[in-house]
Phi, psi and omega in degrees: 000164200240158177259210195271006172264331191119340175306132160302151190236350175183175181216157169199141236267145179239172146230003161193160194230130175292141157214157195259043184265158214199356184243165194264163165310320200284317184308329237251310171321121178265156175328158165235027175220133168284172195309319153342280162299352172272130198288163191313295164285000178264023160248289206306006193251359194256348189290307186318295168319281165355277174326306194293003185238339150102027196256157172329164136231020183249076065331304170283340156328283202309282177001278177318321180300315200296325197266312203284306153339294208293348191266347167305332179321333165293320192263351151302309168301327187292278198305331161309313193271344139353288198256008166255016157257356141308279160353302202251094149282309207254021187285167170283150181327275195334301187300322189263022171275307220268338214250310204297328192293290185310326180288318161294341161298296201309311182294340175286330167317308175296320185302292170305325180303296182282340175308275185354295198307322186293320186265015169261314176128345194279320157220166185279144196311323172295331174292297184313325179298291198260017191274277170359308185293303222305296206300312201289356187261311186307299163329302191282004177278295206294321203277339184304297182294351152342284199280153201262177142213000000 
């Protein structure tokens, strides 16, 4: 027991206690990897944990979307950088250095943007994840059919 400061103020010894918990102790126990670092099933067995416990999951939602999303990000940047280095064929090296770097800040600035809002709640986890892949593909399809080669 605690007194009115917050001190324990006594303790007092059992040997076993009822409680209407329904999970093993170990289930009570938090992760030791962030949502990040966890593979595509040790997030949905951590969404599960979650739901039994009555905590948020779409944090672990984006999460799940964002590892399924991110290895298309590459193959977006391909295609994006394609036809604007067609485009700057005959600009100087600085310009067409300068153009490949700001079109990958920006997209990765779309990328983090949109995970944040899905784990914030501001838009759903699926959305967040692939509306970044979606736009930058759709762009890079226009500048494609575009471009001379």
């Amino acid at each position: 027991t605690f007194d009115a400061r917050g001190g324990l103020a006594g303790e007092r010894a059992f040997e076993w206690w009822d409680s209407d918990l329904r999970m093993p102790p170990r289930a009570l126990a938090p992760t030791l990897k962030s949502h990040e670092e966890m593979t595509l099933l040790e997030t949905v067995a951590e969404v599960r944990r979650y739901e039994e416990r009555g905590r948020s999951t779409r944090p672990l939602w984006t999460a799940f979307h964002q590892k399924l999303a991110y290895p298309f990000t590459n193959i977006v940047l391909c295609a994006l950088g394609l036809p604007i280095a067609l485009r700057l064929r005959r600009a100087p090296r600085a310009v067409s250095f300068g153009a490949a770097l700001t079109l990958g800040f920006v997209y990765l600035w779309f990328l983090e943007m949109g995970w944040h809002l899905g784990k914030s709640g501001r838009v759903p986890p699926m959305a967040a994840a692939w509306t970044p892949n979606m736009l930058f593909a759709a762009v890079a399809a226009a500048l494609n059919r575009s471009a001379r080669i």
